[in-house]
MMTF fields as JSON, N, C-alpha, C and O atoms, coordinates in Angstrom:
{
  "mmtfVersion": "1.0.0",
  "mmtfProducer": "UNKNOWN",
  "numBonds": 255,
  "numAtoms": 256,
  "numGroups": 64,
  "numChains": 1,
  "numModels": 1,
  "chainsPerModel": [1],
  "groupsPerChain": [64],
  "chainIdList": ["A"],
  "bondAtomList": [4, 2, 8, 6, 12, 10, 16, 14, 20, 18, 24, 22, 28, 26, 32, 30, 36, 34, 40, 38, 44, 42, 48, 46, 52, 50, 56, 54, 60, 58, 64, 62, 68, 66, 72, 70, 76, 74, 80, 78, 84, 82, 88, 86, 92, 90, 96, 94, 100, 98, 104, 102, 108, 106, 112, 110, 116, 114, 120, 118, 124, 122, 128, 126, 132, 130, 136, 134, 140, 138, 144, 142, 148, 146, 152, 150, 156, 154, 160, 158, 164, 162, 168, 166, 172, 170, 176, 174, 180, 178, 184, 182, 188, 186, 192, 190, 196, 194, 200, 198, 204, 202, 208, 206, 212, 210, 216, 214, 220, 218, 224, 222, 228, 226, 232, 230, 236, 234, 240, 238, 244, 242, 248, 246, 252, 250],
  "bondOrderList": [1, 1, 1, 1, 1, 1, 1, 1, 1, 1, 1, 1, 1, 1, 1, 1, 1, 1, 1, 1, 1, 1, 1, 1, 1, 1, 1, 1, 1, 1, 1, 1, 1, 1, 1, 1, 1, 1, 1, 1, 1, 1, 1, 1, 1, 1, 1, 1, 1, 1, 1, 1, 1, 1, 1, 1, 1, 1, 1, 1, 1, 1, 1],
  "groupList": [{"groupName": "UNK", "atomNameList": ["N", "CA", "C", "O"], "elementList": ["N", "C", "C", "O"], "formalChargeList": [0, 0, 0, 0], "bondAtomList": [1, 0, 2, 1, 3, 2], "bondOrderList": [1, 1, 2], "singleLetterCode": "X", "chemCompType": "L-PEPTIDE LINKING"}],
  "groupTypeList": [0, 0, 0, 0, 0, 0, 0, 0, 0, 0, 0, 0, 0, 0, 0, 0, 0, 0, 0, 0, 0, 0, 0, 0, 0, 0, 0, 0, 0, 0, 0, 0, 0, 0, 0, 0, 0, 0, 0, 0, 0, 0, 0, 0, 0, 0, 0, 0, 0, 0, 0, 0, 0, 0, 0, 0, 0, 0, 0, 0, 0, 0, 0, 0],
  "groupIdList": [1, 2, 3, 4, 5, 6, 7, 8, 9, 10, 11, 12, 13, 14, 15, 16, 17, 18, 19, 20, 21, 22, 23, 24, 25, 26, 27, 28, 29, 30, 31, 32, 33, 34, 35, 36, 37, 38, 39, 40, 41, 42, 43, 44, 45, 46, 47, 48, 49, 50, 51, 52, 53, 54, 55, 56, 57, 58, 59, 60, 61, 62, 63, 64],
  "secStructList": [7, 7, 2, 2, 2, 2, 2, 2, 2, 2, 2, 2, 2, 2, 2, 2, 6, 6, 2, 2, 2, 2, 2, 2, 2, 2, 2, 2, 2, 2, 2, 6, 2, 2, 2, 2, 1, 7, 6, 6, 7, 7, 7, 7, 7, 1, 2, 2, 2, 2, 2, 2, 2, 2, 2, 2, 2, 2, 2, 1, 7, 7, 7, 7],
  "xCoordList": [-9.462, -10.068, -11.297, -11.185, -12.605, -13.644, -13.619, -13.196, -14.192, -14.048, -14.737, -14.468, -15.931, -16.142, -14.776, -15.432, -14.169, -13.267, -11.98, -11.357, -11.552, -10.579, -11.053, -10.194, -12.344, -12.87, -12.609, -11.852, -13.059, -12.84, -11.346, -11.009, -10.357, -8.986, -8.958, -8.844, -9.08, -8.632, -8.922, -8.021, -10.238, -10.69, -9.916, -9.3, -9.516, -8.743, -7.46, -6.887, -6.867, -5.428, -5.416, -4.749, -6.217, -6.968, -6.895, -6.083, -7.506, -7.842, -6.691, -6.647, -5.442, -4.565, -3.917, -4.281, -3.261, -2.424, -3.269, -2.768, -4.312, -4.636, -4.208, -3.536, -4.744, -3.971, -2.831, -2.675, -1.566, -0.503, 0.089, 1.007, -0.534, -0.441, -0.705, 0.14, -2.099, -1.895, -1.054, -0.91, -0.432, 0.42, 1.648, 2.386, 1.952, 3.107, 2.915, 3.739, 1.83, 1.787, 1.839, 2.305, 1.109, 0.958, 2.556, 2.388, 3.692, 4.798, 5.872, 6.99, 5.212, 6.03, 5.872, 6.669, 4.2, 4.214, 4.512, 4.288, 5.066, 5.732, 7.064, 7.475, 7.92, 9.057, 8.941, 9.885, 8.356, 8.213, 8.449, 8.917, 7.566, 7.346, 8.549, 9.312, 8.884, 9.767, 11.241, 12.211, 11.516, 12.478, 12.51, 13.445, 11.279, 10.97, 11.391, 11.608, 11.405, 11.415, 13.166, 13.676, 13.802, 15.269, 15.871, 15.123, 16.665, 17.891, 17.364, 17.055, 17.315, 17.181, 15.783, 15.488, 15.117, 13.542, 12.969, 13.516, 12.421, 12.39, 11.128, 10.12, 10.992, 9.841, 9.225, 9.875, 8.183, 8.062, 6.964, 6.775, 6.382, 5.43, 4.286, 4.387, 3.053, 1.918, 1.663, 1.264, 2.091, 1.568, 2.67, 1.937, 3.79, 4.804, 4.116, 3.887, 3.959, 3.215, 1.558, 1.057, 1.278, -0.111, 0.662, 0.294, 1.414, 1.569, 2.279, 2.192, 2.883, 3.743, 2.303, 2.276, 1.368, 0.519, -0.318, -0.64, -0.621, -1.444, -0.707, -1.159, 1.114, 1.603, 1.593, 1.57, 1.617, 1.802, 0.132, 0.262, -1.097, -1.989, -2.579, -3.361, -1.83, -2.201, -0.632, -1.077, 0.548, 0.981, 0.227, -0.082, 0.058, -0.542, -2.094, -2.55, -2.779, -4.192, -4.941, -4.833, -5.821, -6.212, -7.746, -8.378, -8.526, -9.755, -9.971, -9.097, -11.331, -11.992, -12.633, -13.129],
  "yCoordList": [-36.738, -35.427, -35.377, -35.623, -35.027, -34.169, -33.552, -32.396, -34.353, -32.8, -31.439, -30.448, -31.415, -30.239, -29.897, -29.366, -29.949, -29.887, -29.372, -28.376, -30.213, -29.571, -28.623, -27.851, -28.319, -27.001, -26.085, -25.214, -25.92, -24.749, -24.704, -23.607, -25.668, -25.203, -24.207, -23.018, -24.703, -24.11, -22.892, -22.088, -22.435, -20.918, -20.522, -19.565, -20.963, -20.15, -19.758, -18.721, -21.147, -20.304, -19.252, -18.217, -19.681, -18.676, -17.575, -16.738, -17.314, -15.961, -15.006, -13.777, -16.357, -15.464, -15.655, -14.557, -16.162, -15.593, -14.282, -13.909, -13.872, -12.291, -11.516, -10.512, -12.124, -10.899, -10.326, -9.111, -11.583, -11.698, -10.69, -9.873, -10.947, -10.357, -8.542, -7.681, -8.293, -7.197, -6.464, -5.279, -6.896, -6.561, -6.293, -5.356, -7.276, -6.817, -5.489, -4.59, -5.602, -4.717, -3.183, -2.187, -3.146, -1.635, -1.892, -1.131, -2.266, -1.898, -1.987, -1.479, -2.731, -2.083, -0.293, 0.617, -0.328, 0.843, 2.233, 3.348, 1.996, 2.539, 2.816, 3.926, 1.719, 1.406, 2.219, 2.991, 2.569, 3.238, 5.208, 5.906, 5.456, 6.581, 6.782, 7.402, 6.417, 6.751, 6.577, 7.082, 6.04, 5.808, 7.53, 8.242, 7.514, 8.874, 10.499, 11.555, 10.311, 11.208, 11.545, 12.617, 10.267, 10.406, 10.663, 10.64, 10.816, 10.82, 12.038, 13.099, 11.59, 12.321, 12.422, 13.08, 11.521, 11.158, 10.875, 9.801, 11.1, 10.695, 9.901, 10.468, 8.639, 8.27, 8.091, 7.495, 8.589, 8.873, 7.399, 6.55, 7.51, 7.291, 7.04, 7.407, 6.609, 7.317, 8.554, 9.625, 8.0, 9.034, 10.187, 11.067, 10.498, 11.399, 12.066, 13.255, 11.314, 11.579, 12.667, 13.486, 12.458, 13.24, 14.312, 15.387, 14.511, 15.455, 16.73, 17.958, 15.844, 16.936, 17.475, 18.665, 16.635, 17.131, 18.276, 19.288, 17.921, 19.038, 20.557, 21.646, 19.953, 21.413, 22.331, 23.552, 21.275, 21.89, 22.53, 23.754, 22.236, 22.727, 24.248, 25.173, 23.877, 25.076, 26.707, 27.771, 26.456, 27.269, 27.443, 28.487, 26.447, 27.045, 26.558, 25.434, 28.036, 27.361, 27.032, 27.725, 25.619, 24.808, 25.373, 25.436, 25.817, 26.336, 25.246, 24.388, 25.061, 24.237, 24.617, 23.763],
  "zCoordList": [1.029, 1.146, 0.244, -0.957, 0.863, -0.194, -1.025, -1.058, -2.144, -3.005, -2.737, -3.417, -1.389, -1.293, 0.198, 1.094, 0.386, 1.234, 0.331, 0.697, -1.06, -1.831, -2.487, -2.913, -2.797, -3.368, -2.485, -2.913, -1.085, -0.199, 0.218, 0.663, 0.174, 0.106, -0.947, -0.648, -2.524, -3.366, -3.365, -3.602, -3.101, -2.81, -2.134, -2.604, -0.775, 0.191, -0.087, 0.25, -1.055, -1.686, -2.919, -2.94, -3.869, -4.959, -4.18, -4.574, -3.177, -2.41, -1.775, -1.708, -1.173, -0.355, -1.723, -2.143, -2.73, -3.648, -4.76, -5.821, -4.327, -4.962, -4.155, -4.386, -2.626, -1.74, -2.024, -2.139, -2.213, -1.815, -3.617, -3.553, -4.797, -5.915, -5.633, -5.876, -5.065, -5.07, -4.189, -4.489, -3.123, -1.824, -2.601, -2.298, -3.836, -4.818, -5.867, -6.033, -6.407, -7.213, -6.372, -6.925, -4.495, -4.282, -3.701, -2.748, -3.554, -3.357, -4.693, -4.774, -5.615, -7.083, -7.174, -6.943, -7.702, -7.487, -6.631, -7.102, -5.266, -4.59, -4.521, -4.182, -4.873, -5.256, -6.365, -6.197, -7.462, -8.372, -8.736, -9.635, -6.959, -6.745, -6.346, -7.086, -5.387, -4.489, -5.488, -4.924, -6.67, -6.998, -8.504, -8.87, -8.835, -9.3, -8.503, -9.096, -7.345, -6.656, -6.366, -6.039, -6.61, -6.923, -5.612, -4.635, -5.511, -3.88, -3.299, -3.84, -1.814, -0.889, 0.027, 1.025, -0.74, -0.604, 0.862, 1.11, 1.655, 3.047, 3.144, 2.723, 3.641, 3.859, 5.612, 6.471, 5.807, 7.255, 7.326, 6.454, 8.689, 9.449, 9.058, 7.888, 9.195, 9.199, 9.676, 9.219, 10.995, 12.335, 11.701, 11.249, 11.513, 11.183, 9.719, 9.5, 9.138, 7.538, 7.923, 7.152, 8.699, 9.024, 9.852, 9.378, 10.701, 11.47, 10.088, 10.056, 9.201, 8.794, 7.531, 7.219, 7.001, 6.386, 6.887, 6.267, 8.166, 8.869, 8.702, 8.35, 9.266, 9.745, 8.12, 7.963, 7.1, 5.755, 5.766, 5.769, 5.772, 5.699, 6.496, 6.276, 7.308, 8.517, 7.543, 7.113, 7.493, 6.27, 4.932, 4.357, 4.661, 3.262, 2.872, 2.66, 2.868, 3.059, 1.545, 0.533, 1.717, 0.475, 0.203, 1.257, -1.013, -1.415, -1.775, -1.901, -2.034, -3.063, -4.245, -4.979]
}
């Protein structure tokens, strides 16, 4: 193998193990929330997560 050939491997794994680091850290921190929020916690959808945001916005109206 090249060494410019083992250089552009190494980038490419360098690269997917940050991905793969921060993909851990935003589900620690979720795991986090959600474990704060204590029993009974519901986690929806996207699509379910926006519908119920809207219906909450349209009850209670937000100023700036």
């Amino acid at each position: 193998m090249k060494k410019q050939d083992r250089q552009k491997r190494l980038e490419f794994l360098l690269a997917k193990r940050k991905e793969l680091e921060k993909r851990e850290n935003k589900e620690l921190l979720f795991s986090e929330c959600v474990n704060a929020l204590g029993k009974g916690v519901i986690i929806y959808f996207p699509e379910k997560s926006e519908e119920r945001y809207c219906s909450f916005q349209k009850e209670v109206p937000f100023t700036f």
